[in-house]
C-alpha positions, -999 to 999 in steps of 0.1 A, spaced: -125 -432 -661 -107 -397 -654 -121 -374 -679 -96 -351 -699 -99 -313 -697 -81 -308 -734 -107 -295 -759 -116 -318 -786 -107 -311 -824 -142 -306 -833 -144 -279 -803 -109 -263 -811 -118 -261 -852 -150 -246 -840 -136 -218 -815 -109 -211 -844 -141 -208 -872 -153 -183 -845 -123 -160 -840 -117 -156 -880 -153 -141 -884 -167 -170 -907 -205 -179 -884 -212 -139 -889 -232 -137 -860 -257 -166 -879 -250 -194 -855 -224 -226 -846 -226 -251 -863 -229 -282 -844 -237 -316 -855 -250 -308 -890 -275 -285 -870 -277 -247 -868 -282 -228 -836 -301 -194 -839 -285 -168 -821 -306 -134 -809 -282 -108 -814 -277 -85 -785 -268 -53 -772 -250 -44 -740 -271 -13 -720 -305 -23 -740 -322 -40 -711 -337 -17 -689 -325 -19 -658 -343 9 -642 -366 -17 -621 -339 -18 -595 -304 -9 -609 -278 -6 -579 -298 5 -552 -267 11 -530 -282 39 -508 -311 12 -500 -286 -14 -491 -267 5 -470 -302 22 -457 -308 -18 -444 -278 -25 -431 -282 6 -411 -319 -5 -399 -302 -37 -386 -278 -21 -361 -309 1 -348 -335 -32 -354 -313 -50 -321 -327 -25 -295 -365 -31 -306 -363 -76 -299 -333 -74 -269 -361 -57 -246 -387 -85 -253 -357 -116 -260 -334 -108 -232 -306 -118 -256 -287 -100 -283 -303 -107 -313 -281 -115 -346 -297 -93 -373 -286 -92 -411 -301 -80 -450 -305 -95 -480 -301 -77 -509 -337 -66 -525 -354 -79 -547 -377 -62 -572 -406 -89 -586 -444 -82 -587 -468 -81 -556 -485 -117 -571 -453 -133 -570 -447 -120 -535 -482 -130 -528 -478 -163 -537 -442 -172 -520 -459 -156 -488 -483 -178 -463 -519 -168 -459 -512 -159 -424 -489 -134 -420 -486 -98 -397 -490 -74 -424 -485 -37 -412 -491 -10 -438 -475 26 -429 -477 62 -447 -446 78 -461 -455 112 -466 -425 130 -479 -425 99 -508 -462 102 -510 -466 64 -511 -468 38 -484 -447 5 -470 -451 -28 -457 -443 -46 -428 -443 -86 -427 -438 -109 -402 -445 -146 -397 -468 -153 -371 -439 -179 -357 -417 -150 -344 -447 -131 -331 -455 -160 -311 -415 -164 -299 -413 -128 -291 -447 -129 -270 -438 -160 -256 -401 -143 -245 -417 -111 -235 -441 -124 -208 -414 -144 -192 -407 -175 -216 -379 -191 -233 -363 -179 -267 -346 -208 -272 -366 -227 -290 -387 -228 -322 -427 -224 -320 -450 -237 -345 -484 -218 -341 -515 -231 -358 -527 -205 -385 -556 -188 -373 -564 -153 -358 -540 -130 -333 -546 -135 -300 -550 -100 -280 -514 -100 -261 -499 -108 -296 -518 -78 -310 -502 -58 -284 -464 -73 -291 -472 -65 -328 -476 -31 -318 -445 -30 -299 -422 -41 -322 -441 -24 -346 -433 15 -335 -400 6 -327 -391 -9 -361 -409 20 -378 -387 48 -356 -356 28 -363 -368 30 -397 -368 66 -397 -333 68 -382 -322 49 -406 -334 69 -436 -323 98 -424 -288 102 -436 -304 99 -476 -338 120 -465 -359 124 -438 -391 101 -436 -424 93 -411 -438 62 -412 -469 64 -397 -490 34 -390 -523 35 -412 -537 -4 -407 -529 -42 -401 -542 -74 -416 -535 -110 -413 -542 -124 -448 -528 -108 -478 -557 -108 -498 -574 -83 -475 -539 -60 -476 -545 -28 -495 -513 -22 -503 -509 -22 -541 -524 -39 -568 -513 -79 -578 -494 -69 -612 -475 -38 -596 -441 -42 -591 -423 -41 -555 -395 -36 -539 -388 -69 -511 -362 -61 -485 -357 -92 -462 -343 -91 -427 -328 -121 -411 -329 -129 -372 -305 -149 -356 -309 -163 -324 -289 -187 -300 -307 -225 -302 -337 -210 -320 -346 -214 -363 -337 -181 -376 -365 -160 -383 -372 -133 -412 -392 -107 -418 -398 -85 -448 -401 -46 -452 -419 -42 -488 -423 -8 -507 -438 -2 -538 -417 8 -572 -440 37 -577 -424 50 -541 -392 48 -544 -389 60 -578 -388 98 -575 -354 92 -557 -343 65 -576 -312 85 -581 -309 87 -546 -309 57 -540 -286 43 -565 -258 71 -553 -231 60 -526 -249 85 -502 -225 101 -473 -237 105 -445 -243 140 -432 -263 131 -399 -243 117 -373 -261 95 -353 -259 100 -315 -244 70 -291 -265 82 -262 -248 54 -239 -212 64 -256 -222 104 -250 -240 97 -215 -204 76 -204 -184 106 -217 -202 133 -198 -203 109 -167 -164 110 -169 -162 145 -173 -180 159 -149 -163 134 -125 -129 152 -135 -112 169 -96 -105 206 -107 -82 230 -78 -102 260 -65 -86 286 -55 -95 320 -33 -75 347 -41 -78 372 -11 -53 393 -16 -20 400 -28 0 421 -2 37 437 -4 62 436 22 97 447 22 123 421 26 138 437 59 103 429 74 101 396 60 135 387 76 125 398 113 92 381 112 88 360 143 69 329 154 35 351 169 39 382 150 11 395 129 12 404 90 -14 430 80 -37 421 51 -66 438 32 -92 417 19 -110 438 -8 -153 430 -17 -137 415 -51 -120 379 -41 -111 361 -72 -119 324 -76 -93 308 -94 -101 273 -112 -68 253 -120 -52 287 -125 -80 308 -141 -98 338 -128 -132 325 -133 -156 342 -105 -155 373 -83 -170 369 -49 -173 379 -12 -157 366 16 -183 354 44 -199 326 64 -219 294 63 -223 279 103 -187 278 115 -170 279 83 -159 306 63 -171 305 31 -172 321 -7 -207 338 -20 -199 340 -59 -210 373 -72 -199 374 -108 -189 354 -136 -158 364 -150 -164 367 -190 -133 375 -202 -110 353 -227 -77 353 -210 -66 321 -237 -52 337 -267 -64 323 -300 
């Protein structure tokens, strides 16, 4: 049977009892039984925990354009990477949705005076050893839980530094930070990070990759950390450090300096009537002075003095000075 969307009388006599004010906030009545309401209040709940941490979003997606140059070197692919939006819950309940075995990587913040997190599944350490030593990335590895081997230790460190400068990087348009490695663990009882009932801050990063199970990993800070600049972080923070495209700037000056420029030695400039000029014949002679000062003239301008003289065979130019002058007006 098609079920009707019309409301029934019972519903529409009950949304009319509402709108003329008769329940008084006590409760609908429904089915001879009465409902209590809680009455609320819109701004009461505090919200500080997290709020709008836009600056910290866009801080993430920032870290993900800057995360792709840390895994390409060891996956040989271009790595999909994207952020979820954080989550603010207690380190026990983190503790509990989190596997025994994990890469946990604690780092200093200094300027925050506080510390960070770094977690990663043993899984995608094992991929990205596996890919870095000459392997295939194209396919999911399940590792038995147990300790790090020593070449995985050494891939943890890897991708740890470069993670942690891209970190940086990516901070630095709301406030420059160091993270500076202090200690790693493999269970998360034996983390000291913070204690089980403080609250945290979970920022998850998701890693895409072609004909492999997506992999995460999480970057986890303390409340206490990030709340001296929790205004900071909740402002749509502009930019005021422009990041440098080092391929973009090195492809710029590769093209520029590969520009052809017209240089020109000015030897002299010498006067002759136009009588002479008009009984000039094939073999004659036409007097010149060539002064110490030659100008050398670059696509028109007077940028060098120099002297005329003589490398092997060829005549050639030995600069002497640099014209300073601004012949461009303003």
């Amino acid at each position: 049977m098609a079920s009707s969307k019309k409301l029934t009388s019972e519903e529409v006599n009950a949304l009319i009892a509402g709108l003329d004010g008769n329940g008084e906030g006590s409760g609908i009545v429904s089915m001879g039984e009465e409902v209590d309401v809680k009455p609320f209040s819109f701004g009461s709940d505090d919200l500080s925990l997290l709020g709008d941490y836009y600056a910290l979003r866009m801080i993430n997606e920032r870290f993900c354009r800057f995360a792709r140059s840390v895994f390409l070197p060891m996956l040989r692919i271009q790595p999909r990477i994207s952020s979820f939006p954080p989550e603010v819950k207690t380190f026990d309940e983190y503790s509990a949705d989190a596997d025994s075995f994990m890469s946990l990587t604690t780092s200093r913040i200094d300027e925050l005076r506080g510390n960070s997190l770094l977690v990663v599944a043993p899984n995608f350490i094992s991929l990205l050893t596996n890919s870095y030593y000459g392997g295939t990335a194209v396919r999911p590895i399940r590792r038995v839980p147990g300790e790090f081997t020593a070449t995985e230790q050494r891939v943890i460190e890897i991708i740890t530094s470069g993670l942690m400068d891209s970190l940086q990087v990516a901070w630095k348009d709301l406030m420059p930070v160091t993270f500076a490695v202090q200690g790693h663990e493999e269970n998360m009882q034996f983390a000291s990070f913070v204690d089980n009932s403080d609250t945290v801050i979970v920022c998850t990063f998701l890693v895409q990759l072609p004909g492999s199970e997506p992999a995460t990993f999480d970057i986890v800070y303390p409340l206490q950390t990030l709340k001296p600049i929790a205004s900071l972080l909740r402002s749509r923070v502009q930019s005021e450090h422009v990041a440098e495209d080092m391929s973009w700037r090195q492809k710029l000056e590769r093209a520029i300096l590969n520009i052809p420029l017209v240089v020109t030695a000015e030897l002299a400039k010498p006067k002759v009537s136009m009588k002479n000029l008009l009984n000039l014949q094939d073999g004659d002679t036409f007097p010149m002075q060539v002064h110490n000062g030659i100008k050398v003239l670059v696509e028109g301008k007077n940028l060098f003095t120099a002297e005329l003289g003589q490398v092997g065979p060829q005549a050639a130019l030995h600069l002497r000075d640099r014209v300073t002058t601004n012949n461009n007006p303003e």
